[in-house]
N, C-alpha and C positions, 0 to 999 in steps of 0.2 A: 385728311378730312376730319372736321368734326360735325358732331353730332348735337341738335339741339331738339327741343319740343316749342311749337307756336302753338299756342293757347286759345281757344275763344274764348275770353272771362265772361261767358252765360253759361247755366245751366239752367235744366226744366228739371230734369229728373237726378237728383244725387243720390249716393250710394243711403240704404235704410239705414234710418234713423238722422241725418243730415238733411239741415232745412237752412242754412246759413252758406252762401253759395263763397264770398270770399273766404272759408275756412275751409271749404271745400276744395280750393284753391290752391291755399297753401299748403293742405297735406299734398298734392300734388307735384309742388314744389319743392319740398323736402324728400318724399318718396324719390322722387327724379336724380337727385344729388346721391343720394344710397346705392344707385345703383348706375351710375358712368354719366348720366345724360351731362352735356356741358354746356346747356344754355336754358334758361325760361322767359321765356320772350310771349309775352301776352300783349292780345289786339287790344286797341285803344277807343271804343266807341261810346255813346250814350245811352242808346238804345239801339233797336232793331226795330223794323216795320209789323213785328207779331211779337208781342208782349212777352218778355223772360226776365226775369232777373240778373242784373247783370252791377258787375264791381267795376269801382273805380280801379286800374292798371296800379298806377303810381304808387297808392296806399296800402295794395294789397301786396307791389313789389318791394316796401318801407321794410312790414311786417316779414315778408321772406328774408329778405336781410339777416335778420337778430336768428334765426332761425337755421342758417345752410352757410357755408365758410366758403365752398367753392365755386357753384356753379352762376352762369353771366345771367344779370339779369336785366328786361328791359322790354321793349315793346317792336311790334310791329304791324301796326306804325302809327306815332301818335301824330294825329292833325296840328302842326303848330298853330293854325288859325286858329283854334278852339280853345288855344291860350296863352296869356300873357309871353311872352318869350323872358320878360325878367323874373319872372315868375318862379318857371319852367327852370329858365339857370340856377336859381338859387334851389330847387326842389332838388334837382338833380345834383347838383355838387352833395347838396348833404347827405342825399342817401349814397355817391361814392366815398365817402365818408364811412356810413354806416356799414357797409357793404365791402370796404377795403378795397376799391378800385376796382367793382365789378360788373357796372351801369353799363349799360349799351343802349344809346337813344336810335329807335327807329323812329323816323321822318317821313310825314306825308302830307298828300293834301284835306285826305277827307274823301267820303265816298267811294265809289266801286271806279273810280276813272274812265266810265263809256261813254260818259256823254259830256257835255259844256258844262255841269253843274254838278255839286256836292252832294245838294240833296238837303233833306229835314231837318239832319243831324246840325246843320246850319243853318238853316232858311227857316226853321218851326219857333225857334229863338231870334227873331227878327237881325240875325249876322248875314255878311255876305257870303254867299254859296258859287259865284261863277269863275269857275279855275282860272280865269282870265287875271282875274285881281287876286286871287290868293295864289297864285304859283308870287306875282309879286312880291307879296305878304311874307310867304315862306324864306323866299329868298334874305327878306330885310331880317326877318325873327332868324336865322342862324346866321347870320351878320352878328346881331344884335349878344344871342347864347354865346358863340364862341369868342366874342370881343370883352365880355363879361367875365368870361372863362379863364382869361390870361391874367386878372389879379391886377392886371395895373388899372392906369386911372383911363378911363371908355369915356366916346361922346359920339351921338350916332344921330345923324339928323334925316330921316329917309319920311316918303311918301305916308309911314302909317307907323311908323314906330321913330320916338325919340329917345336919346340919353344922353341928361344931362352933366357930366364929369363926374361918375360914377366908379366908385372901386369899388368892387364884390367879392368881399371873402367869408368862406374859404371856397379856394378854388379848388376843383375835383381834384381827387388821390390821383387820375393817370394824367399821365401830361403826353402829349400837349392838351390833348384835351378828354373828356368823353368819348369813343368811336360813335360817329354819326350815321346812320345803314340810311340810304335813301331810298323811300318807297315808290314804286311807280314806272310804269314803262314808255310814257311819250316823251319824245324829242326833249322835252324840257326836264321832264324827272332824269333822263341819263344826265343830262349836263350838268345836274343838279350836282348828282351824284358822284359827277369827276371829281370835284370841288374837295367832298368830304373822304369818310374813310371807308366805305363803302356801297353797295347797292342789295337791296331785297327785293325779292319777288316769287312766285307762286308756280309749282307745274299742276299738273292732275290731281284733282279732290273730287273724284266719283261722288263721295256722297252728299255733297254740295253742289250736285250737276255743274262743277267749273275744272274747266279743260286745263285749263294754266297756259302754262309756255313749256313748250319740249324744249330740252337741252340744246338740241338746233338754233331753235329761235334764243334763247338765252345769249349761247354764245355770239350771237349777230350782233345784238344788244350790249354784253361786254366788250365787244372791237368797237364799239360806238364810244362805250365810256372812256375806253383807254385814248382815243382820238382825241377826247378833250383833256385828259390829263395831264396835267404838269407838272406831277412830281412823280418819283420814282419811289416812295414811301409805297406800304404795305397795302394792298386793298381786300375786303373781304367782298365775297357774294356768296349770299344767301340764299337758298331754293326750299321752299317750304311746298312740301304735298306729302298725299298718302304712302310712307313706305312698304311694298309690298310686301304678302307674307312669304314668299317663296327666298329662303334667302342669297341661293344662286343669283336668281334676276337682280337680287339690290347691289351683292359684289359687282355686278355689271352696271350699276349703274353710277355709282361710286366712282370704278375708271371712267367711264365715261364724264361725269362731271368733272373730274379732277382735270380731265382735260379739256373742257371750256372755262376754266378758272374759276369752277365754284369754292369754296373754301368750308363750307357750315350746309347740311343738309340737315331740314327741319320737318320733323315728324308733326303731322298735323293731328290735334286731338280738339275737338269739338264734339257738341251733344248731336249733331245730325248724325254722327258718326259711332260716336259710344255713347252710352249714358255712365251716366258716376260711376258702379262699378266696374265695368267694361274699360273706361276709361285709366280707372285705378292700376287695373288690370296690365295694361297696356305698357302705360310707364313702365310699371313693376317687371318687364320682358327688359328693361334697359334698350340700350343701341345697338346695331347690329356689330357681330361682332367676327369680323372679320380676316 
């Protein structure tokens, strides 16, 4: 099993004297790497529906780069609809680049996935919001990324994205590609997900009053993915909630994951949960250690 940290890149209240929320960030980020954690994986959003400060994922994961030598870094999960996917491939190769082969793109649609639509973060920007047409979208835009990704010459003619005999270099440090983690739990997100190198998703975060997925349901969800899968290459799943403090229960829960194929259990750190110091704090306890 490893162990990583998912992020909210907001905060309200940072540690005294800290008024600059992506600096706040990356001591985070750095603290993490000092003491075992092996992954920094921060959400990818705009805003939130209650006013915070909140960092761009991508620029604030550039800057952790130059900054920590080992630990994985990346998101979960950015909305590809929210941007370019040629974009996106070129941002991403350079900071595997940067980073020495240590990117890890999570994938999603956008929004909390309950209902038919995305939500503001899309729709407030006159973009399209109805999962109907961006599960599409998605599909065409890691088409698009990992076609790009291979250094030869790409040509991609779909519904909402083109390319026209395109070579893109440099192409990411890991091959074959980036690991792609797909976010999401309906029918179409697991298929998604067979596809790529992995699946993320969520159990219990009390203090976000959200239940998640007990490991029950999870592993239901991974006999789904493996259904569709068609290679025999490596897959990860990710499980991102509150690690409890007791640390008997978490040994327990560790075997227990390990045997519905989780592979990454992620410590959830957000400001509903800690504030900056607390937060600091936290990290600084490293992974359990077993």
């Amino acid at each position: 099993m490893k162990f990583g940290l998912q992020v909210i890149h907001a905060w309200s209240k940072l540690p005294k004297g800290e008024v600059n929320v992506p600096r706040f960030l990356l001591e985070l980020a750095v603290e993490a790497e000092e003491v075992g954690w092996e992954a920094f994986l921060l959400w990818d959003h705009l805003f939130f529906p209650w006013v915070v400060p909140m960092a761009d994922p991508w620029t604030v994961l550039a800057a952790a780069s130059s900054m920590t030598k080992r630990i994985r870094l990346g998101t979960t999960v950015t909305p590809l609809t929210r941007r370019k996917p040629h974009v996106l491939a070129k941002q991403l190769a350079t900071l595997d680049h940067l980073s020495n082969g240590r990117v890890i793109l999570g994938s999603g649609l956008g929004g909390d996935g309950k209902s038919g639509d995305a939500g503001r973060e899309l729709s407030a920007f006159g973009e399209e919001s109805r999962y109907t047409v961006l599960a599409k979208k998605a599909d065409e835009a890691l088409e698009v990324i990992t076609g790009l990704w291979t250094g030869a010459p790409f040509t991609f003619k779909g519904r909402h994205y083109t390319v026209d005999d395109v070579t893109l270099q440099p192409t990411p440090v890991q091959r074959p590609r980036i690991p792609i983690w797909i976010g999401g739990n309906s029918a179409g997100a697991l298929r998604r997900a067979a596809r790529y190198d992995g699946w993320t998703t969520g159990g219990p975060c009390p203090s976000a009053g959200d239940p998640g997925l007990t490991l029950e349901e999870v592993q239901e969800r991974v006999n789904k993915i493996m259904r569709h899968r068609k290679t025999g290459e490596p897959f990860d799943v990710s499980y991102g909630f509150e690690f409890p403090d007791d640390g008997e229960d978490m040994e327990d829960l560790v075997s227990r994951a390990e045997s519905v194929g989780v592979t990454w259990m992620l410590e959830s750190i957000f400001g509903l949960r800690f504030n900056g110091d607390q937060a600091l704090e936290r990290v600084r306890q490293g992974p359990p250690d077993l």
